[in-house]
C-alpha positions as CSV (number, residue, x, y, z in Angstrom):
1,X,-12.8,-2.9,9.2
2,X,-15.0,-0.8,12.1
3,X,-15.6,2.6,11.4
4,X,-13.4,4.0,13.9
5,X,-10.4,1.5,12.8
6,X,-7.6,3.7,11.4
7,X,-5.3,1.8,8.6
8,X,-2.0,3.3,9.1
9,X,0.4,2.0,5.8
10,X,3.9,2.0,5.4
11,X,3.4,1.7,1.6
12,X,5.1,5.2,0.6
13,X,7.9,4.3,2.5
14,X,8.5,1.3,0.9
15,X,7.9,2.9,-2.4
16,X,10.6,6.1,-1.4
17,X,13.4,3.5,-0.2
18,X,12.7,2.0,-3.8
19,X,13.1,5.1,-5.6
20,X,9.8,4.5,-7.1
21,X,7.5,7.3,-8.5
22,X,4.3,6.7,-7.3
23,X,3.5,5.6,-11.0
24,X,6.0,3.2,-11.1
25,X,4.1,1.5,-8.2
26,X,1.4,2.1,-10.0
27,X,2.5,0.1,-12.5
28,X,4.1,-2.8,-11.1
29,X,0.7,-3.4,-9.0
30,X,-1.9,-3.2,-12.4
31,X,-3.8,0.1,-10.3
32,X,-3.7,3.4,-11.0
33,X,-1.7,6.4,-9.3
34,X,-4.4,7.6,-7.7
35,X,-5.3,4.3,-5.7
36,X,-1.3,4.3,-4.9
37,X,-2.0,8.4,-3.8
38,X,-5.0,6.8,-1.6
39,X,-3.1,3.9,-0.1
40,X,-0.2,5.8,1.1
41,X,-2.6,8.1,2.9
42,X,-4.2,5.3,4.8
43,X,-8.0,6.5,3.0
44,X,-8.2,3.0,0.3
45,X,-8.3,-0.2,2.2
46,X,-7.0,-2.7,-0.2
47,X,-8.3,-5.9,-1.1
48,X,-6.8,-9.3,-0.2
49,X,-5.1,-9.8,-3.5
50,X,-3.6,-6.3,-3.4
51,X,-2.0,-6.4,-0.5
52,X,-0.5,-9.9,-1.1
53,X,0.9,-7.9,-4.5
54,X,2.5,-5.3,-2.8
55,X,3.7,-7.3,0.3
56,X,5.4,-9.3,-2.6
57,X,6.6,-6.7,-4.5
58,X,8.3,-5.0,-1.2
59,X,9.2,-8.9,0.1
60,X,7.8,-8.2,3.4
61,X,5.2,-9.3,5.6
62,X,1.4,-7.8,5.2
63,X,1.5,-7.1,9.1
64,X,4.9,-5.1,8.3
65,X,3.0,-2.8,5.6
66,X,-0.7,-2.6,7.2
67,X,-1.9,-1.9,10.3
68,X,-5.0,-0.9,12.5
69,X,-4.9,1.7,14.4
């Protein structure tokens, strides 16, 4: 990712339409509440892996989660 790139996330969406605590994600993913607290702000960019996790947990798309700004 370029410095300037932004990654905008729809992950706390997701994880509100769930009824999930951010801890639950937490959870369900094997990372911590605080990476979940950094993801939904846009400020982790995950790695590969991760974001095939959550794409699966939320059955949808990467490209429907992530995306540069």
């Amino acid at each position: 990712m370029r410095e300037k790139d932004q990654l905008n996330t729809k992950v706390k969406i997701l994880r509100e339409n769930t009824g999930w605590s951010q801890e639950q994600l937490a959870e369900k993913l094997g990372v911590s509440r605080t990476t979940v607290e950094y993801l939904e702000a846009g400020e982790y960019v995950p790695s590969l892996t991760l974001a095939l996790r959550i794409s699966h947990i939320f059955n949808v798309s990467i490209e429907d989660i992530f995306e540069l700004e």
